[in-house]
N, C-alpha and C positions, 0 to 999 in steps of 0.2 A: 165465643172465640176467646182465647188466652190472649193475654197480654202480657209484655214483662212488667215489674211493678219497678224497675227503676230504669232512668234516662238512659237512652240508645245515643251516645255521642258519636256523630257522622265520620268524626276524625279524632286518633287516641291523645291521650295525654302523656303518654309513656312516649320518650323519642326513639325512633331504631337502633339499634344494636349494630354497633360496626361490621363488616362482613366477616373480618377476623374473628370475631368473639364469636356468629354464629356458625361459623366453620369450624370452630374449635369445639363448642354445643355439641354440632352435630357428630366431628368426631366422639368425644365423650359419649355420646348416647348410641353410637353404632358399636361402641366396641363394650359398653353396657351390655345391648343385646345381645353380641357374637358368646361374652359369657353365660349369661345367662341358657342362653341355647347349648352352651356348651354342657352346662354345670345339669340342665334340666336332661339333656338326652343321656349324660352317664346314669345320671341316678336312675332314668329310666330301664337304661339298660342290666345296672347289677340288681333291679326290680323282676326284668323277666329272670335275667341269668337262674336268679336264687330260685325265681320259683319252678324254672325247669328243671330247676336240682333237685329240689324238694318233691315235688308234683311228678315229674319224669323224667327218673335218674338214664336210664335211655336215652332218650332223646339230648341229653343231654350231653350226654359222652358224645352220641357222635358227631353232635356242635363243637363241643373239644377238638375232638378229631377232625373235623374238617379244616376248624383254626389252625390248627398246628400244623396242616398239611399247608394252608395257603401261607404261613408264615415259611415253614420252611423255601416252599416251590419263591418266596420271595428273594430268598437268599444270595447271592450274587456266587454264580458258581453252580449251584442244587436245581435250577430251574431246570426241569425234565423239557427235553426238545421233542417236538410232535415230526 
C-alpha cells in the first residue's frame, strides 16, 4: 500500500481567501478559458479551411459559397422570404 511520505495536516496553514479575491480568481480564469477556446478553435478552423483549399479546392468553393450566401440572406433587407 502507498503512503504519502510527508504529514497529512487535518487542518491547512494557509487561511481562506476572502470571497472577493476568489470571485475575482474565478473571473480571471473563466475569461482565461473563453480565450483560449476562442484562440484554439480559430486556429482550428483556418487549420481545416487551408487544408480544403489545398486538398479540395472544390469542396471548398462551395464552403465559400455557402458562406457568402448565409452572410448575405443575413443582411437586413436581403433575407429571401419563404
Amino acid at each position: 500500500m502507498l503512503t504519502p511520505s510527508w504529514p497529512n495536516p487535518t487542518t491547512s496553514h494557509r487561511p481562506m481567501l476572502p470571497p472577493a479575491v476568489r470571485r475575482r480568481v474565478r473571473r480571471a480564469e473563466r475569461r482565461a478559458l473563453r480565450r483560449a477556446v476562442l484562440i484554439g478553435a480559430t486556429v482550428m478552423a483556418a487549420l481545416i479551411l487551408s487544408d480544403l483549399a489545398t486538398n479540395e479546392p472544390e469542396a471548398f468553393a462551395k464552403i465559400v459559397a455557402a458562406a457568402q450566401q448565409a452572410l448575405a440572406d443575413a443582411e437586413p433587407g436581403t433575407a429571401a422570404t419563404a
